[in-house]
N, C-alpha and C positions, 0 to 999 in steps of 0.2 A: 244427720238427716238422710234417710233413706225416699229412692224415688216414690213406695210404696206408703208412707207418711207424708207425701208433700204436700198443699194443697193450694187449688188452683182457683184464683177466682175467675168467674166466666160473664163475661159481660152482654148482652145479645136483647133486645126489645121485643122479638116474635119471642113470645113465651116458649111455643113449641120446638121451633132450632133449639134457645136455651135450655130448656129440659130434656130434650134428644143429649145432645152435647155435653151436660153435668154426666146424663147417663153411662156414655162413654168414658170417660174420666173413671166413673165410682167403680166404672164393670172393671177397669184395670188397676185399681185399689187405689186412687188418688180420695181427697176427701176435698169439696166445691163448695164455694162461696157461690151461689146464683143470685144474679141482680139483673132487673129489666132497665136499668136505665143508670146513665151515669152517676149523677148523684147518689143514687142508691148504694152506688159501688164503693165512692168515696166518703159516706159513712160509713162502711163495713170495713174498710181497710183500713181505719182510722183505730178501729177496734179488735181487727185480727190479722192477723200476720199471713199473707198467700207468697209462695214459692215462684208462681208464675201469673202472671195477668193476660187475660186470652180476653179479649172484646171485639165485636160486630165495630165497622165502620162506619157504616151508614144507620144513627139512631139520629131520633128528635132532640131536640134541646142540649141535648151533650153529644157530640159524636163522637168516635174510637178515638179519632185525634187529638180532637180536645179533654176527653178525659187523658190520654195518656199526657198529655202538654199540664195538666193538674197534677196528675200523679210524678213529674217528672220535676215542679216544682216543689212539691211535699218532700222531694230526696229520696222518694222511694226507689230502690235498689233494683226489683225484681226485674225477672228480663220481660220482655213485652209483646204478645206474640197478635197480631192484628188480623181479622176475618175481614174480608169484603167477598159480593160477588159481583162487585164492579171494579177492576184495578185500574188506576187511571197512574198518567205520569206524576202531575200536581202528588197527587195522592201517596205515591212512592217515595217522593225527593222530603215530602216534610215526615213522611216517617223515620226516614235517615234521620233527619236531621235530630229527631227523640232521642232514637236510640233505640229503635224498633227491633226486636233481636230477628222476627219474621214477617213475614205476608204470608197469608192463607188463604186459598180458594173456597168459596163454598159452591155446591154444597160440600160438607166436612165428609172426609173418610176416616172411620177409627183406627185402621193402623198409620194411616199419615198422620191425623193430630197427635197422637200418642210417638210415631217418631219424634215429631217436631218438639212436644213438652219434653220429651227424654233429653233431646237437646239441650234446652232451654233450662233443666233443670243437672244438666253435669257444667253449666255455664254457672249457675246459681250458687253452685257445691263450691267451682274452681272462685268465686267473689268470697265467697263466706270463709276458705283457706286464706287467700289472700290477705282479706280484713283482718283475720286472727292473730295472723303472723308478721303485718304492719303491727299490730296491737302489741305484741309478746317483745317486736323489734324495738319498737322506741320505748317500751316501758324498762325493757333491758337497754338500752342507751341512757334512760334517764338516770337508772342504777349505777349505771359505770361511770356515769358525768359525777355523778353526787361523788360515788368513790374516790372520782380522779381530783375533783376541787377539793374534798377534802386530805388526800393524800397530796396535795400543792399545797394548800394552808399550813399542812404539818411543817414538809420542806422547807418554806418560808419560813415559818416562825422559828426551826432549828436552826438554821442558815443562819438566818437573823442574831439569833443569841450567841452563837459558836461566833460569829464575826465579832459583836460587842465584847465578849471574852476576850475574844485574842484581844482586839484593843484596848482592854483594858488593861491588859498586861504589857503592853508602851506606858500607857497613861501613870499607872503604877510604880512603874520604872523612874517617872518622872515625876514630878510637884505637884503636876497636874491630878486631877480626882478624875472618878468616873461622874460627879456632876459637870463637871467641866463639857466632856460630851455630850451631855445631854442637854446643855447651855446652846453648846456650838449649833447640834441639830436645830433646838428651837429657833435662832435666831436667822439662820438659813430658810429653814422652813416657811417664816413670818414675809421676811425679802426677797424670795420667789415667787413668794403667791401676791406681794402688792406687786412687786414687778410684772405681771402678768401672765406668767408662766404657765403650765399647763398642771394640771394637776399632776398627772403623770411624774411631771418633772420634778414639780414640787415634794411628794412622797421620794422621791428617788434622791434628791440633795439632802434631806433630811435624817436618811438614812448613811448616804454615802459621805457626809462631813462626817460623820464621828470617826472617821479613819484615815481623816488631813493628816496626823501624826504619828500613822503603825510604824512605819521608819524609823521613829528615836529605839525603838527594839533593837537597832544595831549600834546604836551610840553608844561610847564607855561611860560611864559610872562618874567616871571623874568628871566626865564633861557636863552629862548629863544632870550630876546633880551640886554641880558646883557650885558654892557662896561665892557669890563677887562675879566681877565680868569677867568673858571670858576670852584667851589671848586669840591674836589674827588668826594663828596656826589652829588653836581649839574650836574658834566661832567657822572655821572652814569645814573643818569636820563634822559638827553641828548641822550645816546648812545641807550636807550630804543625808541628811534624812530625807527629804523631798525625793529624791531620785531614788534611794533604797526603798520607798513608800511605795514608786514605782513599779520598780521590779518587783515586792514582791506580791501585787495586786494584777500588774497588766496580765494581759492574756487570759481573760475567760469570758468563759462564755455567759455569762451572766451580766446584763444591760448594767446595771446598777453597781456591779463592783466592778467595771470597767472605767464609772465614773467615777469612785472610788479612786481608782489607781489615776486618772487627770486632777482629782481634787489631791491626792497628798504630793502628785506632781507640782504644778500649779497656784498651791493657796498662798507663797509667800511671792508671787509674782505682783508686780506693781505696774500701774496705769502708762506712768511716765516712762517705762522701763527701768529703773531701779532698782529692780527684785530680782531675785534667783529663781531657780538655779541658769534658767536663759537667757534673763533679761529681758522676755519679750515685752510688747509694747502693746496698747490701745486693745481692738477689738482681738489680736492673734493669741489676747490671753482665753481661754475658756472661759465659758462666761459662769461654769461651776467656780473656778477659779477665785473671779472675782468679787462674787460671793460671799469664799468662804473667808478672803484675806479680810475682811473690815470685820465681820464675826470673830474672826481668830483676836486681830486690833485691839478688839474693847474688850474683850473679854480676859488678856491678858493684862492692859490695864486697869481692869476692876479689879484681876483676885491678887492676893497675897502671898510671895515667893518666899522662901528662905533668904534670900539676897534684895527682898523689897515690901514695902507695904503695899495694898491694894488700894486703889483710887475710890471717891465717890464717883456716882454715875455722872454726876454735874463737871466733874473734875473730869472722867475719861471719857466724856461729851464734848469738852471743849478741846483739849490735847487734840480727837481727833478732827474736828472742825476746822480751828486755826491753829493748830501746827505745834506751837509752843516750842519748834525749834525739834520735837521729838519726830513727827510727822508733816504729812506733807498734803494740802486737798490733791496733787495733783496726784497721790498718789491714788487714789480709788477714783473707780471709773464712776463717772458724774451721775451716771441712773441711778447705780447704786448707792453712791454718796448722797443722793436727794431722797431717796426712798428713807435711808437708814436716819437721816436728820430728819426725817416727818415721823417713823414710828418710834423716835428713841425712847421713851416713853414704856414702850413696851419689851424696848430690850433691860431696860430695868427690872420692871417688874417682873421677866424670866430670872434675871438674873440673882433677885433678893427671893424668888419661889424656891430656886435650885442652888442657893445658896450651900458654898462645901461646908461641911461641919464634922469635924472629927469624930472617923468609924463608921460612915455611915459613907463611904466610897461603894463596896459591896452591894450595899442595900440599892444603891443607885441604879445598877444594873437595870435592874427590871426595870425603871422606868426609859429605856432608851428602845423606845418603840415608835416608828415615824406612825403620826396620826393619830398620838394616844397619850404623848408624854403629859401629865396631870392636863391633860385638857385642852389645853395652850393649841397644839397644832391643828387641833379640829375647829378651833376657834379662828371665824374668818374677822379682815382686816379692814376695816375702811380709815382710806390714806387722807387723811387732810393737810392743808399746809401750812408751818408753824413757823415763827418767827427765829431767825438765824442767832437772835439778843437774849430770847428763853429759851436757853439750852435746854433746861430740865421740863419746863412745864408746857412741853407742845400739846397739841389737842390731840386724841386719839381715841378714835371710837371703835367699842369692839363689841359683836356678838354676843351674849351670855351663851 
């Protein structure tokens, strides 16, 4: 926009100011809107674009004021240059308050109005740079957001797989499948979120359980996949998984496999203090911790070892309920033990979905995605409370 294109609308009731006035303007190549009255002004501007608005103060029906207090409502931009030949105080304070870019005495001088629009119109130029490059600013902001969320989605999702990978190559190691993970996640996932947990949280256990056992990755062969039980000396080195799980998770900087490294610390720690590897006791267990040990429980007593058959869900419903001598209620912390006896129901149903079946460890893989696994985790929970005598058939309502 050059000042020689700009065009100015001229607001003014004596015809004759107004047309003196436009004259001035055109003799210095501006191109004018002339309007005798407010209104008139504000139909025209409605319909054409003016660079500067110059009006009379003193008209009938509309005054300079109040049209500019219209035009100021409309959002119109232009700067606002205001003619009286009465200035009074009143007068002055509410033009501030517009956002009057001037006052003007009349009568008009043409090299003074034409300073003053010259003004008013490199003011106009420095808004219209401004806007442009807010506009150029955040539309390139938006670009770099998109870039950067989808360059974190990437991160994530490779993060993600590259850590299931390694775990599964524990998992592998051992009897365990890579359903087996995907079991643990869900059942985690399910008894955080009726526990109340944050989603946040929830997403992050789901993820961060399937690596309760990167650890056995240092355990020997012999121990690891032995028939039969195993001696004091071997079950000690066994339990040394938890702490090797530890080391080699702690320390990053990544929220979520931090809690990784307290869940493969942590998951064999027990209520009463009975568990390893410190023995703590009551609430000084993580509450990841305690968790992931009742998930690990049942799901150990469902599947089938080389050294054992696998339980029905009735059968490893009740072991962990009243004890049978194998377990203990004191051993899980009472939230979790009442959550896990109201939805057991559904840790069945994970359990016979994600059922292991030979050759098809590999193929599991992919589905160990928190918030995604066949459905299940997106699937919210409502906890009802079920009879301690119907182990199998408690109520459980869930989402489609």
């Amino acid at each position: 926009m050059t000042d020689a294109k700009a065009t100015i609308l001229v607001v003014d009731d004596e015809r004759q100011v107004l047309g003196v006035t436009a004259r001035m303007l055109q003799a210095k190549g501006y191109r004018t809107i002339a309007c005798d009255n407010g209104f008139s002004a504000l139909e025209r501007i409605g319909v054409e674009q003016a660079d500067v608005v110059l009006t009379d103060f003193h008209m009938p029906a509309m005054s300079g004021i109040d049209l500019l207090g219209e035009l100021k409502a409309m959002g119109h931009q232009a700067p606002l240059v205001l003619m009286t030949g009465q200035a009074d105080v009143d007068m002055a304070i509410e033009a501030v308050r517009l956002g009057v870019f001037e006052i003007i005495t009349k009568p008009v001088q043409s090299d003074g109005l034409v300073a003053v629009i010259e003004r008013a119109l490199r003011i106009r130029r420095k808004q219209a740079s401004e806007k442009k490059y807010r506009f150029q600013l955040e539309e390139t902001v938006q670009v770099r957001t998109r870039e950067l969320s989808e360059a974190l989605r990437l991160t994530k999702s490779m993060s993600g797989e590259l850590i299931r990978r390694l775990t599964a190559i524990a998992e592998f190691r051992d009897t365990d499948t890579g359903r087996h993970i995907s079991r643990i996640g869900l059942y985690c996932n399910k008894l955080a979120e009726v526990l109340g947990h944050t989603p946040e949280f929830v997403e992050s256990i789901t993820f961060a359980s399937s690596m309760h056992d990167i650890g056995k990755v240092a355990i020997p062969d012999y121990i690891l996949l032995k028939r039969g039980p195993l001696t004091p000396e071997e079950y000690g080195i066994m339990k040394t998984h938890t702490e090797i799980g530890r080391r080699l998770l702690e320390g990053s900087e990544f929220p979520v496999i931090r809690l990784a490294a307290s869940v493969a610390l942590n998951h064999h720690e027990q209520y009463n203090g009975g568990g390893y590897p410190r023995g703590l006791r009551g609430e000084d267990i993580p509450r990841e911790g305690r968790i992931v040990m009742i998930s690990d429980q049942y799901d150990a007593l469902r599947s089938e070892r080389a050294y054992k058959q696998g339980m029905s869900h009735r059968d490893a419903y009740r072991v962990i309920t009243t004890g049978e001598g194998r377990t203990r209620r004191e051993q899980f912390d009472p939230a979790v033990f009442e959550v896990f006896a109201d939805i057991a129901p559904l840790f069945d149903e994970i359990y016979e979905t994600h059922r292991d079946v030979e050759g098809t460890e590999k193929e599991c893989l992919s589905c160990m995605v928190p918030g995604t696994i066949q459905g299940f985790a997106a699937r919210p929970v409502e906890r009802t409370k079920t009879s301690r005598d119907d182990t199998a058939e408690g109520s459980l309502a869930c989402g489609g």
